[in-house]
N, C-alpha and C positions, 0 to 999 in steps of 0.2 A: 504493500500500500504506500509507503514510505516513497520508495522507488518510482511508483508511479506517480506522487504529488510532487517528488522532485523534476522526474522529469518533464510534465507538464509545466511548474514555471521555468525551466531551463526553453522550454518552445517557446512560453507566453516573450520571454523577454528578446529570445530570437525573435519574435515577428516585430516586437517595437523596438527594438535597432533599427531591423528594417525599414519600419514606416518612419522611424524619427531619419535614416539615412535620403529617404524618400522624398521627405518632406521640406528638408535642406538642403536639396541639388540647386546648383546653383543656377541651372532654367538658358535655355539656348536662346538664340540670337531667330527673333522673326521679322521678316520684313516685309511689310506692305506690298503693294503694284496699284497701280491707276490704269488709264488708260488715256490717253491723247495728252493734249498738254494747254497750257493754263500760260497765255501772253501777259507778266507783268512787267511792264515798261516796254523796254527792248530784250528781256529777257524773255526765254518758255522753259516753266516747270513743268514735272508731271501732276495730269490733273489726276483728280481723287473723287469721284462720284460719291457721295457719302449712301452710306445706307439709308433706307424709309424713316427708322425710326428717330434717324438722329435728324435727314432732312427737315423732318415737320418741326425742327424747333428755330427753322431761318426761314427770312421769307429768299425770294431766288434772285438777289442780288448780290448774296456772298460767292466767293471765289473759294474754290477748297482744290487747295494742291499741295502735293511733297516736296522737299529740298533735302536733296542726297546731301549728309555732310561729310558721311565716308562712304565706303564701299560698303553698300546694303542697311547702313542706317540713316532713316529718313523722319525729317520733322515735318508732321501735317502742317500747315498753315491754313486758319479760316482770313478771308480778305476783304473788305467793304470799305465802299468808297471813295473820294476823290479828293486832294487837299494834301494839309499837313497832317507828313507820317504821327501815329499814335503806336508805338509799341506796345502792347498790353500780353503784359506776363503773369498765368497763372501759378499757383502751387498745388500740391500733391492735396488727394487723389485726383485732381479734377480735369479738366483740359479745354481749350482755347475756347470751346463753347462757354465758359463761363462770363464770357462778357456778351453772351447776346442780350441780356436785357440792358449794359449798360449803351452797346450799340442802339437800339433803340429808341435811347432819348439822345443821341447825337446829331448834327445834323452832319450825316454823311456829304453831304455836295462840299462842307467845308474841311473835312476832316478824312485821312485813309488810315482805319483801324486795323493791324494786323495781328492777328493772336496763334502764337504758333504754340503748340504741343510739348512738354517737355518729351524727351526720349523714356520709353516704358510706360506712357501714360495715351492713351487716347487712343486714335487711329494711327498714331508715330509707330517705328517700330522697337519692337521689346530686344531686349539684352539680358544677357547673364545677372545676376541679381551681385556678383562682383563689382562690376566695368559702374552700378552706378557710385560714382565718389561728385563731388563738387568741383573736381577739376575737371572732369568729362563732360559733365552737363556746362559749364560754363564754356568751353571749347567748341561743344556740340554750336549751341544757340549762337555763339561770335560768328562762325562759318554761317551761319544761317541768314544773320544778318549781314554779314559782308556779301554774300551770293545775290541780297535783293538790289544791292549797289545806292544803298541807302544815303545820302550826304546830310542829314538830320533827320533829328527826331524829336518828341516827349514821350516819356517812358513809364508806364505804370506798372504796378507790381506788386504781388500779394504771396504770402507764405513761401515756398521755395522760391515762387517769383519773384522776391527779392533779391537772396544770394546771387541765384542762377541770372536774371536779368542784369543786373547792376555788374554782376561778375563780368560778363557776355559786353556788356559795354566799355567797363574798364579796359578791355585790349583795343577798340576804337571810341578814346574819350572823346575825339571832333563830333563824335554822333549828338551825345545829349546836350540836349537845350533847354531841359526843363521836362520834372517829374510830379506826378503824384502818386505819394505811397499809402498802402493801403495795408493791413495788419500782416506785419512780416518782421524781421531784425536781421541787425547787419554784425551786432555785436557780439564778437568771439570770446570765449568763455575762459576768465582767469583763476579760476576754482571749478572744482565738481559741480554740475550742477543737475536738476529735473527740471526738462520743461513740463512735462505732464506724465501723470500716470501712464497712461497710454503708452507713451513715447517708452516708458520705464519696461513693461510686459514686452514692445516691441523687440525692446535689447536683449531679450531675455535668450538666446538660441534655443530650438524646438520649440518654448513656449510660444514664440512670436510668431511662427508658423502655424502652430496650431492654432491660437486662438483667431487671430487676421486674417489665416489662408483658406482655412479648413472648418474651424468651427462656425465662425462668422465671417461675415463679410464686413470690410471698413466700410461700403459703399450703401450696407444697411444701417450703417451708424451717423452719417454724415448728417442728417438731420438734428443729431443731439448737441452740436455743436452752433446753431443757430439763435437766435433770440426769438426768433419765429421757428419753432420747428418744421412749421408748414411749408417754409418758404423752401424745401427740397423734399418735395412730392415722393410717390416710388418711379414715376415715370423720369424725374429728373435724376435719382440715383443710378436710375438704367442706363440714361443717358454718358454719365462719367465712367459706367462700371461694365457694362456690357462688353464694350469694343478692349477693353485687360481681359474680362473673364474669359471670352471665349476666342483669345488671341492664342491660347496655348502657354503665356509664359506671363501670366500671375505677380509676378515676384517685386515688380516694382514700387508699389506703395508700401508695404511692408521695406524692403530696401533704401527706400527713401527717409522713412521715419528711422530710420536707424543710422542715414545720414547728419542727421539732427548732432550734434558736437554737443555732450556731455560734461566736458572737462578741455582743460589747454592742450592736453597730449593725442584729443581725439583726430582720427586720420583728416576729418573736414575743418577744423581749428586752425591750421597754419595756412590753408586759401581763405579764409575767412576774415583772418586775420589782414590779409591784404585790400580784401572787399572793402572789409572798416575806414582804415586807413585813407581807401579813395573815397569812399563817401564823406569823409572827413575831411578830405578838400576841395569837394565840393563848393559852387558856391554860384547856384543856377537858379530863377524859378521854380518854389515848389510847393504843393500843399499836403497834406496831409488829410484824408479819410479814412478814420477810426470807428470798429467795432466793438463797443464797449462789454457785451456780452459773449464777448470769444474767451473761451476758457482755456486756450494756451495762450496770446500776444494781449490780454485785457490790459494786461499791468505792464506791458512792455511801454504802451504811449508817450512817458517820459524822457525813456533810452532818447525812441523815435526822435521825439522835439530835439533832442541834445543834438542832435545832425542836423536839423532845418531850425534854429531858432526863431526865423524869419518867418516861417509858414503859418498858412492860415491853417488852422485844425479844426476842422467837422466832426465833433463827437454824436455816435449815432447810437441808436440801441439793436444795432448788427451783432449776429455773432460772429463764424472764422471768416466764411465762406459771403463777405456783404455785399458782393456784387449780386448774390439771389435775392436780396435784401433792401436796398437802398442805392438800385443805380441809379435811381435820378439826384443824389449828392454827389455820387462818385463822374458822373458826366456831366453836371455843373464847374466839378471844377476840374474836369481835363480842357474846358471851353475856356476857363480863367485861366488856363497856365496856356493853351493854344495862344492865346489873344494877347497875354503879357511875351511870349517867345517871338510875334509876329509883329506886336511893338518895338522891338527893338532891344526886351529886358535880359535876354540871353547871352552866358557868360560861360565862356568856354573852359569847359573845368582841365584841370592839367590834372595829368594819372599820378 
């Protein structure tokens, strides 16, 4: 009997090696295809027909095309309008669709908003859940932007779309002219730190798989991070989370949050550390749109100001995710910093 109970857990714990070894692969490289190709400027990308379920959330003036930044990894870009560039950078889990309701109250004839996709996220293509670090997604996104043959901008940017944006600029600083930020941090960490529980189980190896990958879904949870919960439907959850799940390689929001720099020695800490720095000499047009009900960046808002002393700040009762929430603040004042950059107020930050 003995014998037999032994060897039954000597199975049990062979099968959850296995699935814990399973669960931890580090996930292959997938990459998109389009078909025909998408004239921006004098340039042609490959265009990208989006699927039904994502089409119906644009009306049919956007552009959707990929930009190879290497061989087989490609960044969706969504594209509308005419005017002065608006770079609009979103963060994990979400993707470029996150500013369609702030497009919306734009008035596109004066403005050309383009929201590209981080890599691992959206219809972009997926990567090894390794390859994401903060120096690859900032690399990724500068090619991206140098391909559009962009000669200015203003830049907005939220949760990873901040590093990863503001990073991605920092190797071409003649780009920005003027930003507004939106709940994100640039400040690299001089002690241990926890951004949130969350982030904390993320860290955790096999936990963070189990509970993000397998048990639940983060793209079930993205409502509880709101001030409205309402304001991310299940349709909208489908929306950010469909085109990961059934990509084949999963890995990237989970990989992302574990990007998050914990401490000074974390692997994303010493690019981070550089971001700061540029941001900190900065010294452009810019405002500030704050969700005071985000329960990771609420209490960041102060850090924020310490970089733009100067900004006007919109305290809102948004939580992470406030472009589902309050884009008519947030495209009020990308129209205030257009219009101060088109005056003349624009000041060429040195890197």
């Amino acid at each position: 009997m003995l014998k037999v109970f032994l060897l039954s857990i000597g199975v049990l714990l062979a099968l959850l090696l296995v699935y814990a070894f399973s669960i931890t692969r580090d996930g292959r490289q997938v990459t998109p295809s389009g078909e025909g190709t998408v004239k921006i400027g004098t340039k042609s990308f490959e265009a990208f027909e989006l699927p039904d379920y994502a089409a119906s959330f644009l009306d049919g003036s956007y552009k959707s095309y990929f930009i190879e930044v290497e061989p087989g990894i490609k960044i969706h870009v969504l594209e509308i309008g005419e005017g002065y560039p608006v770079y609009a950078q979103h963060g994990n889990p979400t993707s470029g669709f996150l500013y369609r309701k702030v497009v919306s109250e734009l008035p596109t004839e004066r403005v050309r908003v383009i929201m590209p996709t981080i890599i691992g996220l959206g219809f972009s293509s997926k990567v090894p859940a390794s390859q994401h670090t903060l120096a690859n997604h900032k690399r990724w996104m500068s090619e991206a932007l140098e391909q559009l043959g962009l000669t200015e901008l203003v830049y907005v940017g939220q949760d990873w779309g901040g590093a990863i944006g503001v990073g991605a600029l920092r190797e071409t600083p003649e780009l920005l002219k003027g930003a507004v930020i939106l709940n994100t941090g640039f400040n690299a960490p001089t002690e241990k730190m926890s951004l949130s529980r969350a982030h904390d189980l993320a860290k955790t190896p096999v936990l963070g798989e189990l509970l993000l990958e397998n048990l639940v879904s983060i793209f079930d949870r993205l409502h509880e991070t709101q001030g409205d919960p309402a304001s991310i439907p299940e349709g909208v959850a489908e929306l950010y989370g469909r085109p990961v799940i059934e990509s084949g390689n999963k890995k990237a929001p989970l990989a992302l949050m574990r990007m998050v720099p914990d401490g000074p020695d974390h692997p994303s800490s010493a690019e981070l550390r550089n971001i700061q720095s540029y941001v900190s000499s900065l010294d452009i047009p810019a405002e500030i749109v704050w969700g005071m009900q985000d329960p990771i960046f609420e209490r960041a808002l102060p850090a924020m100001q310490s970089f733009f002393p100067e900004a006007r700040v919109t305290e809102t009762r948004a939580g992470h995710f406030l472009q589902e929430e309050v884009p008519e603040e947030i495209a009020a004042a990308i129209m205030r910093i257009v219009e101060r950059v088109d005056a003349g107020e624009a000041i060429s930050p040195t890197p």
